[in-house]
C-alpha positions in Angstrom: 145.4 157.1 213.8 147.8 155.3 211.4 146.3 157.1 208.4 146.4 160.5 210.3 150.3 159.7 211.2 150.3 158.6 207.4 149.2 162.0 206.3 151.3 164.1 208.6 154.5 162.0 206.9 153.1 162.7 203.5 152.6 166.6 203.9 156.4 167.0 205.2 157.3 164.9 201.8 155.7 167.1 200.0 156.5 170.1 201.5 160.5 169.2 201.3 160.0 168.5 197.7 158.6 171.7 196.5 160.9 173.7 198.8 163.8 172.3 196.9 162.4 172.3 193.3 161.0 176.2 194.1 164.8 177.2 194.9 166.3 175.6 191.8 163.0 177.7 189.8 161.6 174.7 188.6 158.4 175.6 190.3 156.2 178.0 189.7 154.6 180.6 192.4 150.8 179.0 190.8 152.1 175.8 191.4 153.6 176.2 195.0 150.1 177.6 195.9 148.6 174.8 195.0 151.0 172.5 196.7 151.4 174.6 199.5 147.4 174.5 199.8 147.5 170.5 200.0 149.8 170.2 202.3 147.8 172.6 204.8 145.0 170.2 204.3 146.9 167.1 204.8 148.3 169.0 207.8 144.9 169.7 208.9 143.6 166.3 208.6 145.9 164.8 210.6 146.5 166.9 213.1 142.6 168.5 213.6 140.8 167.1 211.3 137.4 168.4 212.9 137.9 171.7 211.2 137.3 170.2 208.4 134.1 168.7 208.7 132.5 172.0 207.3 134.0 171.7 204.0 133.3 168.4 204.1 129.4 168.6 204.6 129.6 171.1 201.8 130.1 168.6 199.6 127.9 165.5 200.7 130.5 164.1 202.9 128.9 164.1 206.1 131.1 162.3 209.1 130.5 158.2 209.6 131.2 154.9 208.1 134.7 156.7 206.7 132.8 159.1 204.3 135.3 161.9 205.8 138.2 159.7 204.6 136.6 159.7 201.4 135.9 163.3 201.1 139.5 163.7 202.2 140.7 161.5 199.2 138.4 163.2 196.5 140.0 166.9 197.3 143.5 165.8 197.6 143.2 163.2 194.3 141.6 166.8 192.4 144.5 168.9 193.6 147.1 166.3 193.0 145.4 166.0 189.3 145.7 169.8 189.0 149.4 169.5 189.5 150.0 166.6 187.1 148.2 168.9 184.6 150.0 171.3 185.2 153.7 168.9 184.9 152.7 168.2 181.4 151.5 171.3 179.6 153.6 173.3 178.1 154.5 177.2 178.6 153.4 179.1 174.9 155.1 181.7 175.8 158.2 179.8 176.4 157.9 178.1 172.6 158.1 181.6 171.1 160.8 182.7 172.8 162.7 179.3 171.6 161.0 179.8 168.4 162.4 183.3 167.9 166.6 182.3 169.1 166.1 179.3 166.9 165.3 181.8 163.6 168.0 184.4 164.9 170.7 181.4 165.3 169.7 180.2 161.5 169.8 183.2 160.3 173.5 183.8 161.6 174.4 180.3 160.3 173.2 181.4 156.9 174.9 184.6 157.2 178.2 182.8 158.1 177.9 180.7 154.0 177.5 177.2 155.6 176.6 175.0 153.2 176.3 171.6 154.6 176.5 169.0 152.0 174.3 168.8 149.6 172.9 165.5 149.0 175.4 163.9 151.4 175.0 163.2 155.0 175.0 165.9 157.9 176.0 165.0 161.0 174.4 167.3 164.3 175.7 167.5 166.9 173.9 169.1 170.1 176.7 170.1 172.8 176.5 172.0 176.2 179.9 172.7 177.2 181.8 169.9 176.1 184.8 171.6 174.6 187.1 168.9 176.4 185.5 165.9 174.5 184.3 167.7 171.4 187.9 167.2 169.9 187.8 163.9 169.6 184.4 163.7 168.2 184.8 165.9 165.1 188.3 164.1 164.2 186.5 160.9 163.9 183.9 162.1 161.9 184.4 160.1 158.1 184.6 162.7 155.6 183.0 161.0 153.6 180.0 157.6 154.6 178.1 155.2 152.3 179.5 157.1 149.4 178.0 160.3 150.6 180.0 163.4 151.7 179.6 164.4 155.4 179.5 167.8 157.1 179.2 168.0 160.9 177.1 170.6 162.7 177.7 171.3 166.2 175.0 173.3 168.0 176.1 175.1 170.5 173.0 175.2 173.3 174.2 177.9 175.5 177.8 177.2 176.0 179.6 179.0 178.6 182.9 177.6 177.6 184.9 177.3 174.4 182.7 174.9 172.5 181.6 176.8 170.0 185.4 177.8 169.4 186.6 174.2 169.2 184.1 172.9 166.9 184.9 175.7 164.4 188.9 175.2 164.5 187.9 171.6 163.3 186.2 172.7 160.5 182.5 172.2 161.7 179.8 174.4 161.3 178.3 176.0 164.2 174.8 177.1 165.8 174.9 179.4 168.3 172.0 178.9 170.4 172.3 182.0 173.1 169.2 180.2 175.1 169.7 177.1 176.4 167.2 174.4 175.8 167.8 171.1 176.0 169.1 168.6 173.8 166.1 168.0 171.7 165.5 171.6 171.3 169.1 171.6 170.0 168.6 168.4 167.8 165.6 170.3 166.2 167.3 173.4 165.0 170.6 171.3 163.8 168.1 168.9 161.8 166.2 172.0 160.3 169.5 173.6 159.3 170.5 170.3 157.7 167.4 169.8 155.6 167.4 173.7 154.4 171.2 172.1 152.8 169.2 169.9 151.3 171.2 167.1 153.1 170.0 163.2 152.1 170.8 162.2 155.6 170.9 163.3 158.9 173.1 162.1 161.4 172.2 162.7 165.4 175.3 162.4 167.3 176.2 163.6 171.1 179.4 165.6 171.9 180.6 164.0 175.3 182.4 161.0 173.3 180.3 158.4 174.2 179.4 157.4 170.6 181.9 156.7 168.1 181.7 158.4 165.3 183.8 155.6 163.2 180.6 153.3 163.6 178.4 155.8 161.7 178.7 153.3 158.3 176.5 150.9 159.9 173.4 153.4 160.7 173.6 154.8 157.8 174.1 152.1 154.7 170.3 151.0 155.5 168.9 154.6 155.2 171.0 154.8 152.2 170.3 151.8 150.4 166.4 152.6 151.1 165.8 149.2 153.6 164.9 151.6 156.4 163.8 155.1 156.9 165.5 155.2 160.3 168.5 153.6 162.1 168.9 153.6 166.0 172.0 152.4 167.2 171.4 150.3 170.3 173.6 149.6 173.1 171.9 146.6 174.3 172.7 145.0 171.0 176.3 146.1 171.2 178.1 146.8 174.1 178.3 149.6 176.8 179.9 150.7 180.3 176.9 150.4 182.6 176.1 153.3 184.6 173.9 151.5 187.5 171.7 148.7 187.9 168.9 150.9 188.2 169.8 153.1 185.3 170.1 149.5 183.3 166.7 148.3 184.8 165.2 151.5 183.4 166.2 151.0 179.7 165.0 147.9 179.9 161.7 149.2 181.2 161.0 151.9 178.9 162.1 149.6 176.2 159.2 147.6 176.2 157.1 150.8 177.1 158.0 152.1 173.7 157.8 148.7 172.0 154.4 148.5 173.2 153.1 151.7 172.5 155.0 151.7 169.3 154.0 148.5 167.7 158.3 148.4 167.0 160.8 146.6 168.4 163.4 148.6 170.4 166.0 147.7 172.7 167.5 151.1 173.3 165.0 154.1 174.6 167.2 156.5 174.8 170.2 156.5 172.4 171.6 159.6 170.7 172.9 158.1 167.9 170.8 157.7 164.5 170.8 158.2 161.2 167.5 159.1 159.5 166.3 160.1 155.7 165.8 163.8 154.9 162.4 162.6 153.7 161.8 161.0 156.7 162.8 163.4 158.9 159.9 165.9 157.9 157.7 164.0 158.3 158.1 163.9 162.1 156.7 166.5 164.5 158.7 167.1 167.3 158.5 169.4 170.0 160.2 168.1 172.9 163.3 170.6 174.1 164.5 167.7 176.2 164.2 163.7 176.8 163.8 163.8 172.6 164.1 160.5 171.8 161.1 158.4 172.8 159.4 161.4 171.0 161.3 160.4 167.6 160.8 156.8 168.2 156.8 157.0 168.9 157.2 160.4 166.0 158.4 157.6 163.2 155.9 154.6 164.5 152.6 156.9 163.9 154.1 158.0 160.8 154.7 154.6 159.7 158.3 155.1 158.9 160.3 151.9 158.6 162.7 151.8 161.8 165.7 149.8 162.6 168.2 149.6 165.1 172.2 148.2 164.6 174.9 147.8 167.3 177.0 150.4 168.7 179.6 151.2 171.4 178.8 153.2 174.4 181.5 154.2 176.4 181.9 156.5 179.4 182.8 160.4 178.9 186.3 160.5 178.9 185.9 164.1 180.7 183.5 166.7 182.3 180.5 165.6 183.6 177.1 164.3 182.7 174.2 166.8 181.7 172.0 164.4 182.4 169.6 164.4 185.8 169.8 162.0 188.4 167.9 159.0 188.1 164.2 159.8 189.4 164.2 162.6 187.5 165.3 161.9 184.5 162.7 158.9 184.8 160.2 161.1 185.2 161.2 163.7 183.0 161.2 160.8 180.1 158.1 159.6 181.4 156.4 162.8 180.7 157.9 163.0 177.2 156.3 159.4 176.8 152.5 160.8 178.0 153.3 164.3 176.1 153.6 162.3 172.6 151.3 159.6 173.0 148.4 162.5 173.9 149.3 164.5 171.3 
């Protein structure tokens, strides 16, 4: 009875859970079938589950010594695996859409004579509406880092506000991006425009002010000097505002994930801020539109790239608020970027 009540409690779960994802069109009318089709079983298993004893003989299950319970747990385990397949592929048709607005929103770059620096350091910056705290950002920019002359980028990922109108009265070049994509779909058309400038270094910075760009010398005198392909810049080993404890607790935890899986020490999962070699940098095959940076980080290990981290500051947005998702999903969302580049 207690697995039956068990079930019953799990379906409703479920059921709540898909509702609410379905409305915000993160799921698909393929996947609510298939959810929608476990939780009538669940449903029927608890409340009659006689009437299922006919699929159940079907398939060698035949009722006694809990082989029902078993049969039970076979079907649900192979839908729930059908789902979890379906959480980590990827939509093609989806990649050429991105594909194309990423060649259209070069092209106009192109069109518009940015140059970059070539030779020097260029500095990309992905932003969703952050015209409040963009200001700040490009004023701090160095003009000029390890000897190297710096140009920043600011891609603008679908922008509904005046981001993309900031970052040009500060000088900056901009990428319109008229689809957004995610931050790591951003950081991957601002690094491709930066290595057609034929830039030495690219810089990876994000727009909400949390990183200072005044610390930018110390990610990028390594790569520079040749001691490291790429620089992280940690928080752990310098100082930040803490979010939560269980926000904390997580970088911690996917810390030694990546350590682990990346035979290299890191103390900071899922920092923004880096500086990495032009040579280095295509070298690295990334595809993840967003939760990017364990994808870099396990991108440079299998490469064998030489990977450092130095201190930064991480400070709280000064404005607006966080893009980011709460903290199950983001968890999960990084947790599937994890399992998408380790498989791959």
């Amino acid at each position: 009875m207690a697995l039956r009540i068990l079930g019953a409690f799990a379906a409703i779960l479920l059921l709540m859970f898909a509702a609410a994802r379905y409305r915000k069109g993160q799921l698909r009318r393929g996947e609510l079938a298939v959810v929608a089709l476990l939780v009538a079983g669940l449903s029927v298993a608890a409340i009659a589950p006689d009437l299922l004893d006919p699929l159940l003989r079907s398939l060698g299950f035949e009722r006694g010594q809990e082989r029902r319970i078993i049969g039970l747990l076979v079907i649900s385990n192979l839908l729930a695996f059908a789902l979890l397949v379906r959480g980590f592929s990827r939509d093609q048709l989806s990649d050429e859409v991105g594909a194309l607005v990423d060649r259209l929103a070069l092209d106009r770059l192109e069109d518009e004579g940015w140059t970059g620096a070539p030779g020097g350091c260029v500095v990309v910056i992905p932003a969703f509406n952050e015209a409040e705290n963009l200001p700040w950002v490009l004023e701090h920019i160095p003009t000029e880092v390890c000897g190297l002359p710096v140009a920043a980028l600011v891609v603008a990922d679908g922008c509904t506000d005046g981001t993309e109108v900031v970052a040009r009265a500060h000088g900056s070049g901009v990428i319109r991006r008229d689809l957004r994509r995610g931050s790591g779909a951003a950081v991957r058309v601002g690094c491709e425009a930066a290595l057609r400038s034929r830039a030495k270094v690219v810089v990876t910075l994000d727009a909400d002010g949390q990183h200072d760009p005044r610390e930018m010398e110390g990610l990028v005198r390594p790569v520079s000097e040749g001691t490291a392909d790429m620089v992280q810049g940690s928080r752990v080993l310098g100082s930040f505002e803490a979010e939560s404890q269980t926000r904390s607790r997580g970088v911690v935890w996917f810390a030694r994930l990546l350590t682990f899986l990346g035979r290299t020490k890191i103390t900071d999962p899922s920092t923004g801020y880096r500086a990495i070699s032009a040579s280095a940098l295509r070298k690295l095959h990334l595809k993840q539109d967003q939760f990017y940076v364990s994808e870099v980080i396990l991108e440079a290990a299998r490469k064998g790239l030489r990977v450092s981290e130095v201190p930064i500051t991480l400070r709280r947005r000064s404005s607006g608020t966080t893009k980011k998702p709460t903290t199950l999903p983001y968890a999960w969302g990084f947790s599937k970027a994890i399992v998408r580049t380790w498989f791959r």
